[in-house]
PDBQT receptor file of N, H, CA, C and O in Angstrom, charges set to zero:
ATOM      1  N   UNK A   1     113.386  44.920 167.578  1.00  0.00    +0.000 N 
ATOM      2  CA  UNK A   1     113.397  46.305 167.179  1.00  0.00    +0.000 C 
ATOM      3  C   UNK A   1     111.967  46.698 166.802  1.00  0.00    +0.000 C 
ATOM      4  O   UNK A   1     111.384  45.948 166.019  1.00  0.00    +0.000 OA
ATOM      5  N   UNK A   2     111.375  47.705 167.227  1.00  0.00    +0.000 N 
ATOM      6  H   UNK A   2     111.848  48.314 167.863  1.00  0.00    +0.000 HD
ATOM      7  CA  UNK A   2     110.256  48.067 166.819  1.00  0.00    +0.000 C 
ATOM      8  C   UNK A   2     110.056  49.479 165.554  1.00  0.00    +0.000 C 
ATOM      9  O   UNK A   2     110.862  50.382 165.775  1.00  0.00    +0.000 OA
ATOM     10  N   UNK A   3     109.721  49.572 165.118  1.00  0.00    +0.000 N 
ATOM     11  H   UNK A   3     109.066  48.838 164.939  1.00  0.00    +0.000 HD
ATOM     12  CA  UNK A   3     109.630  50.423 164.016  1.00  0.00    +0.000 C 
ATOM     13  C   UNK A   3     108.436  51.407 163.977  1.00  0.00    +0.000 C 
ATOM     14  O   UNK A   3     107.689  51.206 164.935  1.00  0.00    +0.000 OA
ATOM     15  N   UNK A   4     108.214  51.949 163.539  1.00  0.00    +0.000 N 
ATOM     16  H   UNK A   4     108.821  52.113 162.761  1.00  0.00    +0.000 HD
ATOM     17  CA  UNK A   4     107.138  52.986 163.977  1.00  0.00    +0.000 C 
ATOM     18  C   UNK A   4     107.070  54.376 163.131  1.00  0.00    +0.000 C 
ATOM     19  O   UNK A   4     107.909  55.277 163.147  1.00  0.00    +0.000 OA
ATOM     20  N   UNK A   5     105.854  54.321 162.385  1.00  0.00    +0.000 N 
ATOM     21  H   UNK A   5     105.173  53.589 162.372  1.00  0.00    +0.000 HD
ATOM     22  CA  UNK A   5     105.341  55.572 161.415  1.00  0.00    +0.000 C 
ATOM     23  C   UNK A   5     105.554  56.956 162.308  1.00  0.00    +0.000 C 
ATOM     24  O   UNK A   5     105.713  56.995 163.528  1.00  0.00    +0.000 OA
ATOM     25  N   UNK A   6     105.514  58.161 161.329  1.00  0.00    +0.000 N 
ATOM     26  H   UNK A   6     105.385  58.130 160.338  1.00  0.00    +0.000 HD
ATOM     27  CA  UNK A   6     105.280  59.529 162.078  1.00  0.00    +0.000 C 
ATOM     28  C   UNK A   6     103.710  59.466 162.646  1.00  0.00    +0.000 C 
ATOM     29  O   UNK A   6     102.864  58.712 162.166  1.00  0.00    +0.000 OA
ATOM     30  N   UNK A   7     103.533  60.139 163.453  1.00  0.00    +0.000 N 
ATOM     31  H   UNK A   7     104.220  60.752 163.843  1.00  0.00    +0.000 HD
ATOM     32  CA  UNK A   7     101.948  60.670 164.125  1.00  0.00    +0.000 C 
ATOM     33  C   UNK A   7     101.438  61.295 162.939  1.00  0.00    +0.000 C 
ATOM     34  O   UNK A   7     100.233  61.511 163.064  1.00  0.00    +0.000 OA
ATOM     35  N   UNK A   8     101.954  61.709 161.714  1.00  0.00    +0.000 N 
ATOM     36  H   UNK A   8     102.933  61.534 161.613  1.00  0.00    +0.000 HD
ATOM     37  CA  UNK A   8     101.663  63.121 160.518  1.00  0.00    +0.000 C 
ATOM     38  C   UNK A   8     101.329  62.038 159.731  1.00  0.00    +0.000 C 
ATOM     39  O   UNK A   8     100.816  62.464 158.696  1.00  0.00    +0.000 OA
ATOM     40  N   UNK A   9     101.397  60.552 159.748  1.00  0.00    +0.000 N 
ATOM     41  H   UNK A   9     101.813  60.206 160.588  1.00  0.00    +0.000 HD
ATOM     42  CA  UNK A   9     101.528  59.914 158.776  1.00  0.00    +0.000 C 
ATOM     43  C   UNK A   9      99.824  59.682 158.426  1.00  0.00    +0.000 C 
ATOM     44  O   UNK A   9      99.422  59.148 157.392  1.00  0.00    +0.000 OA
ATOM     45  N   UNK A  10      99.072  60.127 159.359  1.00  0.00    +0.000 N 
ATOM     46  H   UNK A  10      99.398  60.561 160.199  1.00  0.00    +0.000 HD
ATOM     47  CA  UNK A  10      97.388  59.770 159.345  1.00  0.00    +0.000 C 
ATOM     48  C   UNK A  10      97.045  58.230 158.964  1.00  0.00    +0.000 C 
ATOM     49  O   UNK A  10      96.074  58.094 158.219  1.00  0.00    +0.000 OA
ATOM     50  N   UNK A  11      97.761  56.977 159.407  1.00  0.00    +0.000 N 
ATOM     51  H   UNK A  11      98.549  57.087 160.012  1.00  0.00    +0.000 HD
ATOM     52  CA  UNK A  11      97.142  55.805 159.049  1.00  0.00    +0.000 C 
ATOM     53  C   UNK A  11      97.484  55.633 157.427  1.00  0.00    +0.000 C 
ATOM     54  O   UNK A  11      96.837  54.770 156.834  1.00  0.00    +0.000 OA
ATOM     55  N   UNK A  12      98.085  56.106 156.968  1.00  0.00    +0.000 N 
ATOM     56  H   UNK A  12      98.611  56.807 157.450  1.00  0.00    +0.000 HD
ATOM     57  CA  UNK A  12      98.904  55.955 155.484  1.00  0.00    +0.000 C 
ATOM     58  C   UNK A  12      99.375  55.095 155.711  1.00  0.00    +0.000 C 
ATOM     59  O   UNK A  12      99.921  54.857 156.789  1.00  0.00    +0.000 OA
ATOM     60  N   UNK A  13      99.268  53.924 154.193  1.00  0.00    +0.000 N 
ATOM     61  H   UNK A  13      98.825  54.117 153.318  1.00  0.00    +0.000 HD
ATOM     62  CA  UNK A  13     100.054  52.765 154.406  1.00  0.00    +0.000 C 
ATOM     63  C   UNK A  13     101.578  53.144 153.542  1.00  0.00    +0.000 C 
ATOM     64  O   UNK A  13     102.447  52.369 153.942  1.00  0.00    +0.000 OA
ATOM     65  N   UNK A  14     102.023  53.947 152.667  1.00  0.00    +0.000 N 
ATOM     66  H   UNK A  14     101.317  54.577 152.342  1.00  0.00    +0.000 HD
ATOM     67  CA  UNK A  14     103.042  54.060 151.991  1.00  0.00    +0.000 C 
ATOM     68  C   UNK A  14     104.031  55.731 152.742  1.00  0.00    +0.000 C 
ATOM     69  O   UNK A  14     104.333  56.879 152.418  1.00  0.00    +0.000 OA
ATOM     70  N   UNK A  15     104.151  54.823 153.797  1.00  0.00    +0.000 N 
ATOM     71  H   UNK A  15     103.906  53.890 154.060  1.00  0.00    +0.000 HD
ATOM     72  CA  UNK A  15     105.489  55.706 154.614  1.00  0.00    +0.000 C 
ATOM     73  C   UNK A  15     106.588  55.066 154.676  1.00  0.00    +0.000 C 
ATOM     74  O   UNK A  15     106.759  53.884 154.379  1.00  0.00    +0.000 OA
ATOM     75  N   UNK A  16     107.691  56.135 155.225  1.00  0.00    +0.000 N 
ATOM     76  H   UNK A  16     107.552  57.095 155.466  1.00  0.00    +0.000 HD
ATOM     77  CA  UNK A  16     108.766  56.117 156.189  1.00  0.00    +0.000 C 
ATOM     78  C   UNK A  16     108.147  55.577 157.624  1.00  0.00    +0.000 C 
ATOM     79  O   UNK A  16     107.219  55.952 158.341  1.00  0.00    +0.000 OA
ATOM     80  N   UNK A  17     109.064  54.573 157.681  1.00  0.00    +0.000 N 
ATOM     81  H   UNK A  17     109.817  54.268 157.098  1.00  0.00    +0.000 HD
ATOM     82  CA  UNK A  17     109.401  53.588 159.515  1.00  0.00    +0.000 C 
ATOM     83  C   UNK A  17     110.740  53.931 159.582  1.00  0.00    +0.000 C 
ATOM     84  O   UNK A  17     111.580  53.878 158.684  1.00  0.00    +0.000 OA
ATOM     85  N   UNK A  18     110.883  54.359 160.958  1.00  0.00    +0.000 N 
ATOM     86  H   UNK A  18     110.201  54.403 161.688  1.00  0.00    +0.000 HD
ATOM     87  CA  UNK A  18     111.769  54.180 161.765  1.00  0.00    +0.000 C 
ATOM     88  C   UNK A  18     111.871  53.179 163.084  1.00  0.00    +0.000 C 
ATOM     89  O   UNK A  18     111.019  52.486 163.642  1.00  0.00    +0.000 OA
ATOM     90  N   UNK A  19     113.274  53.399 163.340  1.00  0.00    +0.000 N 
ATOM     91  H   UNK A  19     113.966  53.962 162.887  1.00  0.00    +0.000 HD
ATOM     92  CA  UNK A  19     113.788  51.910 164.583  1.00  0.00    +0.000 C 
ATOM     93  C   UNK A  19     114.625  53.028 165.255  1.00  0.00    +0.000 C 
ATOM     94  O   UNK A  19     115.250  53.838 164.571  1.00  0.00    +0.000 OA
ATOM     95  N   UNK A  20     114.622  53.057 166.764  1.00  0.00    +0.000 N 
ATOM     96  H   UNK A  20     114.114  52.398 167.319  1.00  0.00    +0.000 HD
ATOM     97  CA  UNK A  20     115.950  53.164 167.558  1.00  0.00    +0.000 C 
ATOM     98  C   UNK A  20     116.947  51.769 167.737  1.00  0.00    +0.000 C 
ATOM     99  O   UNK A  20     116.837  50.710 168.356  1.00  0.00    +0.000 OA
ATOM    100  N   UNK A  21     117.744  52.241 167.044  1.00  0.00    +0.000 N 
ATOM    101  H   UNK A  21     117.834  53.101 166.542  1.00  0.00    +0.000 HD
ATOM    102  CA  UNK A  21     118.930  51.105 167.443  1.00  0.00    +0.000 C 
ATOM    103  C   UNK A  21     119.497  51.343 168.305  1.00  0.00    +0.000 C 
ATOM    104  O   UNK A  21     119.551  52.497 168.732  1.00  0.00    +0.000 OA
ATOM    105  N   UNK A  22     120.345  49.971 169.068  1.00  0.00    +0.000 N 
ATOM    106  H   UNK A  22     120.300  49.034 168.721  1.00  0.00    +0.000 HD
ATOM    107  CA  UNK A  22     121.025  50.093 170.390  1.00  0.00    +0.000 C 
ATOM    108  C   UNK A  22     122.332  51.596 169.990  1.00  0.00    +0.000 C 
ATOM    109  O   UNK A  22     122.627  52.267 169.001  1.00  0.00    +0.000 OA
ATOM    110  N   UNK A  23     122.568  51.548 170.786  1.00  0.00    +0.000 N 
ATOM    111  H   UNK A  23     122.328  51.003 171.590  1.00  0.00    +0.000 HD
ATOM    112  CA  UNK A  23     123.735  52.685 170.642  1.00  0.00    +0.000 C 
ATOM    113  C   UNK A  23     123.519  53.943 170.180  1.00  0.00    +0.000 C 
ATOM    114  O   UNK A  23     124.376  54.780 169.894  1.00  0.00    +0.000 OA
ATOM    115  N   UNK A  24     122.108  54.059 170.107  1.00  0.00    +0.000 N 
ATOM    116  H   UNK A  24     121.413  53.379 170.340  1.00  0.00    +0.000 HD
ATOM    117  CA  UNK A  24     121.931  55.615 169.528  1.00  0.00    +0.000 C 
ATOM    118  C   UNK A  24     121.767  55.694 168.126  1.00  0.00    +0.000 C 
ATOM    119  O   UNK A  24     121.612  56.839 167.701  1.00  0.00    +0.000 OA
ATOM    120  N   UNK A  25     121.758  54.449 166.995  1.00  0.00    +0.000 N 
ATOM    121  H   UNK A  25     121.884  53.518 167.340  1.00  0.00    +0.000 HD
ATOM    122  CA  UNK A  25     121.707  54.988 166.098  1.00  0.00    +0.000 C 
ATOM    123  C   UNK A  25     120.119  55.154 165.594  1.00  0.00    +0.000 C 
ATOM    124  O   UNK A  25     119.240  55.115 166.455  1.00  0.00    +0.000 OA
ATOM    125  N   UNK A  26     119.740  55.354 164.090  1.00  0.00    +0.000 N 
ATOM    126  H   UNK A  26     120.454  55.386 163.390  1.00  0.00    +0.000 HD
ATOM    127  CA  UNK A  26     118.591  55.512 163.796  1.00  0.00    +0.000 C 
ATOM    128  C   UNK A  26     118.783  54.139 162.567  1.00  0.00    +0.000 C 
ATOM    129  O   UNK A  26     119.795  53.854 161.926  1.00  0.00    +0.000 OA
ATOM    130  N   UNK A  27     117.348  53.434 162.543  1.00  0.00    +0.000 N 
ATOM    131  H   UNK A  27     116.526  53.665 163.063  1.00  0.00    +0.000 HD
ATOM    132  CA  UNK A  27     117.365  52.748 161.284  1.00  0.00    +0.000 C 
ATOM    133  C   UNK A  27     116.156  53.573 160.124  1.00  0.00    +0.000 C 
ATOM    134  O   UNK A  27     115.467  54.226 160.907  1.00  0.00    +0.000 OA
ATOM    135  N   UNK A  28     115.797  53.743 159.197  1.00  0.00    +0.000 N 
ATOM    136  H   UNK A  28     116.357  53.213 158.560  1.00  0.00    +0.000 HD
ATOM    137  CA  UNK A  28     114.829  53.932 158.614  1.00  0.00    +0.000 C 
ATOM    138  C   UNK A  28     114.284  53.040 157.116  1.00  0.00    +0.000 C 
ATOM    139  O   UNK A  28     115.061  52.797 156.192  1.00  0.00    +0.000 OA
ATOM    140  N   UNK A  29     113.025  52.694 157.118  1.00  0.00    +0.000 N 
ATOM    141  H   UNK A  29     112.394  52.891 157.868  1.00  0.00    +0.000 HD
ATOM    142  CA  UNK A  29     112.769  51.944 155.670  1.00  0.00    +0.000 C 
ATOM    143  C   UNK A  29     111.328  52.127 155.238  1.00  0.00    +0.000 C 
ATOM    144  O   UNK A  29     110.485  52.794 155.839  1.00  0.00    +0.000 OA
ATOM    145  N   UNK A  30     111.151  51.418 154.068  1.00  0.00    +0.000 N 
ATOM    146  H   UNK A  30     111.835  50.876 153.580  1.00  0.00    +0.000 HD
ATOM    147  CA  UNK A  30     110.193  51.778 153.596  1.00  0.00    +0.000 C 
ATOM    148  C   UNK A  30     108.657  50.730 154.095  1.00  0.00    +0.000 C 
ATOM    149  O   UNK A  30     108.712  49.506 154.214  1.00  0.00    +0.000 OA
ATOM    150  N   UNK A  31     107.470  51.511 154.308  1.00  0.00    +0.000 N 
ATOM    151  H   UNK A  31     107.425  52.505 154.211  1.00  0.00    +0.000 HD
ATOM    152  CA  UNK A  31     106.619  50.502 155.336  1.00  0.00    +0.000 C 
ATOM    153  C   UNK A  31     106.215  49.467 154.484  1.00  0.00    +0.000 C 
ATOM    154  O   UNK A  31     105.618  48.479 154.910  1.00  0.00    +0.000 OA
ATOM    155  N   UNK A  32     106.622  49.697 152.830  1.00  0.00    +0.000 N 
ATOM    156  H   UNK A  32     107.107  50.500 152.484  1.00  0.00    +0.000 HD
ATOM    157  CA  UNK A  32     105.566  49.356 151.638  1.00  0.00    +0.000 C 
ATOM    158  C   UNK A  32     106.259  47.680 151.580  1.00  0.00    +0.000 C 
ATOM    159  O   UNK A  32     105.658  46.680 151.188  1.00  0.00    +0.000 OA
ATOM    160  N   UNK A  33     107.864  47.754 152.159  1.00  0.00    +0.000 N 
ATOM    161  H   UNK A  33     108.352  48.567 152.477  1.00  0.00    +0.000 HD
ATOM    162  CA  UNK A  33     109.004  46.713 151.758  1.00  0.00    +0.000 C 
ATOM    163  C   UNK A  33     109.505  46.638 153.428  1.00  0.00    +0.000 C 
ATOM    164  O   UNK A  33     110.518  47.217 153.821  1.00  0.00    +0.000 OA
ATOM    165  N   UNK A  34     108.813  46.008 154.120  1.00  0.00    +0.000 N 
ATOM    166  H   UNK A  34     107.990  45.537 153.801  1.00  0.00    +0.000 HD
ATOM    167  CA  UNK A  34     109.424  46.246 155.506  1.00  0.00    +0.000 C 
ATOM    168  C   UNK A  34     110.445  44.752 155.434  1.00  0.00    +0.000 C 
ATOM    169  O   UNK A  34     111.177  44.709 156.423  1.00  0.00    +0.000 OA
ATOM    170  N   UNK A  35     110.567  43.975 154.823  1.00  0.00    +0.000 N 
ATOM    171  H   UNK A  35     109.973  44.010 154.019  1.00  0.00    +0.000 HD
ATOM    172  CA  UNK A  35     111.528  43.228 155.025  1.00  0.00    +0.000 C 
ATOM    173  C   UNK A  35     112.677  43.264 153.867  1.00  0.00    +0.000 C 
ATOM    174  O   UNK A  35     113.397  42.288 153.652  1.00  0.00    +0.000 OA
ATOM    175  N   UNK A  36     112.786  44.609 153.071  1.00  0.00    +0.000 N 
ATOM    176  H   UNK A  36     112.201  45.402 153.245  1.00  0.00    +0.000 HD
ATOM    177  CA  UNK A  36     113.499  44.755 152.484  1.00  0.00    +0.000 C 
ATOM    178  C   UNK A  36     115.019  45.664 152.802  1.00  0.00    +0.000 C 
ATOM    179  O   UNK A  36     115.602  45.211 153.786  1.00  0.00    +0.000 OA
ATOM    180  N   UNK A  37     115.555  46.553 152.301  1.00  0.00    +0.000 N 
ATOM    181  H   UNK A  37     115.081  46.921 151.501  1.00  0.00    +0.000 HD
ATOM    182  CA  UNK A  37     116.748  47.039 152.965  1.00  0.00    +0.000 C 
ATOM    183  C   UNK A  37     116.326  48.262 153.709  1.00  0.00    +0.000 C 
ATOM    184  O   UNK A  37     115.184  48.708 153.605  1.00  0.00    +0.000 OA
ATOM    185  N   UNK A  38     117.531  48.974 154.696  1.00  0.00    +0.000 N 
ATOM    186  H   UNK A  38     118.459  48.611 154.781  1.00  0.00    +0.000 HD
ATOM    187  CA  UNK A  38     116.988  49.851 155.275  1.00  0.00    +0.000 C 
ATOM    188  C   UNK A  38     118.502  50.765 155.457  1.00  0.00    +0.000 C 
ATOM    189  O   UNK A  38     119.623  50.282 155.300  1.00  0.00    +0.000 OA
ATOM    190  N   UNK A  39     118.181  52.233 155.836  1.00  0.00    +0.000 N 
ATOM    191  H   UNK A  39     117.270  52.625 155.964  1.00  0.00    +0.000 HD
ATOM    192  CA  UNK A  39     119.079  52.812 155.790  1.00  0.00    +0.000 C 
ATOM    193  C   UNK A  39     119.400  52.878 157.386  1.00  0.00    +0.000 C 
ATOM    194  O   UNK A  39     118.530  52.888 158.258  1.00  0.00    +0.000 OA
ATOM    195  N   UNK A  40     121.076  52.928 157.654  1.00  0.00    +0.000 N 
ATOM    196  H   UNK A  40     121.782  52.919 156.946  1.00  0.00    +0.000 HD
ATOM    197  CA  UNK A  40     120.855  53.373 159.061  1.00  0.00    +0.000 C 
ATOM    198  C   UNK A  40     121.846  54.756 159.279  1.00  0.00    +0.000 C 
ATOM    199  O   UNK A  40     122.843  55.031 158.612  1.00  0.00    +0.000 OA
ATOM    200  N   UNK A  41     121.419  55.335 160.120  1.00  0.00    +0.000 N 
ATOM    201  H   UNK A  41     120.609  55.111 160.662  1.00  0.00    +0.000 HD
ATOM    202  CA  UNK A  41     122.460  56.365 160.595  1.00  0.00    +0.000 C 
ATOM    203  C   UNK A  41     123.159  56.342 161.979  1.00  0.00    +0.000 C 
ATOM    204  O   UNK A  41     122.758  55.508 162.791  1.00  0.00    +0.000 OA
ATOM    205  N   UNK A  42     124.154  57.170 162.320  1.00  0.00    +0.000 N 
ATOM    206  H   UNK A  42     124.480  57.848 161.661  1.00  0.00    +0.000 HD
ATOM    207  CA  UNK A  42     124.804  57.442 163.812  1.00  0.00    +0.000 C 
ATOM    208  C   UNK A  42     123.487  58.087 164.386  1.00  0.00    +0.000 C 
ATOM    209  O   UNK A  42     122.354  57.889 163.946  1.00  0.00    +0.000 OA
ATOM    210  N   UNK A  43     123.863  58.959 165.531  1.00  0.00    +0.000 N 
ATOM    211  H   UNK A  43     124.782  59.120 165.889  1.00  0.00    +0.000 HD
ATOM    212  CA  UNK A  43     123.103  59.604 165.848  1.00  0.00    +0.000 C 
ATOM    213  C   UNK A  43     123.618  60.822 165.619  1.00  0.00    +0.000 C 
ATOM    214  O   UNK A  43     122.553  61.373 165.343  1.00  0.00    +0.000 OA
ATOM    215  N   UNK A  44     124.172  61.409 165.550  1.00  0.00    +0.000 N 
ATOM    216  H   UNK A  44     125.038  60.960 165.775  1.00  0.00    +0.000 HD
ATOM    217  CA  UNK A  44     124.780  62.722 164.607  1.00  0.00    +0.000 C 
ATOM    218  C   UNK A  44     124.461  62.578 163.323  1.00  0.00    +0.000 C 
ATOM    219  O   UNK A  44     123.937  63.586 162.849  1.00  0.00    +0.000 OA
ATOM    220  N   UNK A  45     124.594  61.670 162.583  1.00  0.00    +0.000 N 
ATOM    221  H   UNK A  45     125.021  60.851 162.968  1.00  0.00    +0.000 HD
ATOM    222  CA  UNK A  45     124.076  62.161 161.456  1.00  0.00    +0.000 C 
ATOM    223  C   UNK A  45     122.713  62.056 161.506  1.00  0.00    +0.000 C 
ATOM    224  O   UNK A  45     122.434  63.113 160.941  1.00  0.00    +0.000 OA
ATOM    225  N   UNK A  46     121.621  61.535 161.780  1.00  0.00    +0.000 N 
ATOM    226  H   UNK A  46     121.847  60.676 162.240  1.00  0.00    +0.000 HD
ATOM    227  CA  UNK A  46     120.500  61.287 162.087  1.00  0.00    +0.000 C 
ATOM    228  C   UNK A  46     120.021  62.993 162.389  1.00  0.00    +0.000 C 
ATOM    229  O   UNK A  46     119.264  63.614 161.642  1.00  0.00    +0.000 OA
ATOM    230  N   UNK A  47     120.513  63.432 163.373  1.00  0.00    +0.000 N 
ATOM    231  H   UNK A  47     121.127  62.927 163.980  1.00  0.00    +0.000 HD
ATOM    232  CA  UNK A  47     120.225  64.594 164.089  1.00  0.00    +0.000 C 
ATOM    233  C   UNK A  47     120.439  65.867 162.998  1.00  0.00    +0.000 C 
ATOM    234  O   UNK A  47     119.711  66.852 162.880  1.00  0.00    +0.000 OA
ATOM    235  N   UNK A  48     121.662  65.542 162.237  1.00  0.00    +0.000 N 
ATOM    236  H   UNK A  48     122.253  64.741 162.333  1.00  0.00    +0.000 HD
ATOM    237  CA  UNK A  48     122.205  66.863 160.973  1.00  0.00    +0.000 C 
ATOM    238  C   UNK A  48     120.763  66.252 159.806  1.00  0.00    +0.000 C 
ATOM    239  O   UNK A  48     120.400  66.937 158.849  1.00  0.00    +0.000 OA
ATOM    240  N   UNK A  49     120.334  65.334 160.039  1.00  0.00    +0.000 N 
ATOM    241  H   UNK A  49     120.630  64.778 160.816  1.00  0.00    +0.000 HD
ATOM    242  CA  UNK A  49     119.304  64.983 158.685  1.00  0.00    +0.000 C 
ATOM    243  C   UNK A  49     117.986  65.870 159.236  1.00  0.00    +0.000 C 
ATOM    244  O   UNK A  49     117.384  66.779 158.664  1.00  0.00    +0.000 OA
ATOM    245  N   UNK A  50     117.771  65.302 160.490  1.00  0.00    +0.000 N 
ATOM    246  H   UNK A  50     118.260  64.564 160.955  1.00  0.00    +0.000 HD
ATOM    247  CA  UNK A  50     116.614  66.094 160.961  1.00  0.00    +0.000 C 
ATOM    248  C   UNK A  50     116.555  67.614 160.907  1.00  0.00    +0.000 C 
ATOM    249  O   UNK A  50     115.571  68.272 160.569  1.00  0.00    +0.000 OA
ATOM    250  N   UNK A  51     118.065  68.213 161.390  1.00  0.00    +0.000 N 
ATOM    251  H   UNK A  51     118.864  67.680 161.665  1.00  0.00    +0.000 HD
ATOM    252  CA  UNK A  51     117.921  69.734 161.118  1.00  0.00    +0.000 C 
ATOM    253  C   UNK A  51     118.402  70.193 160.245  1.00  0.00    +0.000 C 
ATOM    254  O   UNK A  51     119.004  71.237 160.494  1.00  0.00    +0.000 OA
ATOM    255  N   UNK A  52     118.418  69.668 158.668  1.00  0.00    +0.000 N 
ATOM    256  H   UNK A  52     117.929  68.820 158.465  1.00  0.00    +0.000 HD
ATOM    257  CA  UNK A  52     118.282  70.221 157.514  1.00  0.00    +0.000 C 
ATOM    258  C   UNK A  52     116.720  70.285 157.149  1.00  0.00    +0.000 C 
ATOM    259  O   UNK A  52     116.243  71.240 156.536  1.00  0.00    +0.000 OA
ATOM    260  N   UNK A  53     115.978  69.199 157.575  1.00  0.00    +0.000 N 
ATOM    261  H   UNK A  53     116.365  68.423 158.073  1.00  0.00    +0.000 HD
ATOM    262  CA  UNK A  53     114.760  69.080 156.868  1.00  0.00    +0.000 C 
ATOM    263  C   UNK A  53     113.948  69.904 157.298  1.00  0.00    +0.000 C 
ATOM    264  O   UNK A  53     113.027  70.352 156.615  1.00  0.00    +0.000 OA
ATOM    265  N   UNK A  54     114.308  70.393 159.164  1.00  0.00    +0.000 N 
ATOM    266  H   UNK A  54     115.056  70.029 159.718  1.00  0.00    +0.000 HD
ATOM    267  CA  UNK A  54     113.372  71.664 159.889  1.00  0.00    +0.000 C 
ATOM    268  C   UNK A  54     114.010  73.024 159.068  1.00  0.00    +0.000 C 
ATOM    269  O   UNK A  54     113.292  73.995 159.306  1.00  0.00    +0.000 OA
ATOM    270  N   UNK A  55     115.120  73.358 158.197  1.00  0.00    +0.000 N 
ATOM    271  H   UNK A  55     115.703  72.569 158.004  1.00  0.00    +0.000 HD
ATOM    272  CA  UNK A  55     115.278  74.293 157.565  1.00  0.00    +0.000 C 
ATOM    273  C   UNK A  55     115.245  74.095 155.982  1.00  0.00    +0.000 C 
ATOM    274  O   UNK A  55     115.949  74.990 155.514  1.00  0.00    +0.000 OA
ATOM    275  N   UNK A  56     114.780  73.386 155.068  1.00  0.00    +0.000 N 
ATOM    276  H   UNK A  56     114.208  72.659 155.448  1.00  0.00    +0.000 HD
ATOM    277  CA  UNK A  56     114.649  73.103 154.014  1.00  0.00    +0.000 C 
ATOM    278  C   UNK A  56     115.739  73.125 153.290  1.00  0.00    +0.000 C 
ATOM    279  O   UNK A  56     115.634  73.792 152.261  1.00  0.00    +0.000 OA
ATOM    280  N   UNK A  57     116.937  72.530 153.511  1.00  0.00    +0.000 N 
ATOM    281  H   UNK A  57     117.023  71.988 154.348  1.00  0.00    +0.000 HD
ATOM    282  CA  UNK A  57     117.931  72.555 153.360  1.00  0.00    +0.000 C 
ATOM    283  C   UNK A  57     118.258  71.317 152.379  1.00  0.00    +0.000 C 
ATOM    284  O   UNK A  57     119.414  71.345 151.956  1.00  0.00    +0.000 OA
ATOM    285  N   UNK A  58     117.514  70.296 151.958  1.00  0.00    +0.000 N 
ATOM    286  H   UNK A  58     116.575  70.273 152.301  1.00  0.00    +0.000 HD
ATOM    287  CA  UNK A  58     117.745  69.214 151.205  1.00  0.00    +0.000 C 
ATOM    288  C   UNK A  58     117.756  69.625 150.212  1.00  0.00    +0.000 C 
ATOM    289  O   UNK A  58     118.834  69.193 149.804  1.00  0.00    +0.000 OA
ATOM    290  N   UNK A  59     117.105  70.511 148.973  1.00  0.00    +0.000 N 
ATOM    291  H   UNK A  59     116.230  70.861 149.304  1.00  0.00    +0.000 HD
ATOM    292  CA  UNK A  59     117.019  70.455 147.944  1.00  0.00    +0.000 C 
ATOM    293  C   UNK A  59     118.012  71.020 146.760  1.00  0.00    +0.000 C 
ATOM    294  O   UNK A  59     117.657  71.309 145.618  1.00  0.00    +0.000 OA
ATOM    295  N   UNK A  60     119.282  71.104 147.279  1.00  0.00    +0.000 N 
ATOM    296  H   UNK A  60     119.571  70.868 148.207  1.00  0.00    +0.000 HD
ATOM    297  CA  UNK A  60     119.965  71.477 146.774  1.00  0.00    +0.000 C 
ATOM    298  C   UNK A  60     121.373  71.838 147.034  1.00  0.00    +0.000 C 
ATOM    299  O   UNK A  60     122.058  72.334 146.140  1.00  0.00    +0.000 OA
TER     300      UNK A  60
């Protein structure tokens, strides 16, 4: 599985990594603890996470 920072991340070492998992899902963790736990999603939910965050929809 390969994992991989945002392009926005500018060479920052304390990001979000992501993984495509087989089947469509998403994995995500922290780059600081990469052998520590990680969250995963479907790909629907993955996709409802992404388009709350393009409408600022998390905070509440």
């Amino acid at each position: 599985m390969n994992w991989f920072k945002s392009s926005h991340s500018g060479g920052q070492t304390d990001c979000v990594e992501v993984a495509w998992l087989p089947a469509g899902g998403v994995g995500v963790r922290d780059s600081k603890n990469p052998a520590g736990p990680a969250l995963t999603f479907t790909a629907a939910e993955w996709t409802t996470f992404i388009a709350a965050l393009r409408v600022d929809r998390l905070d509440g």
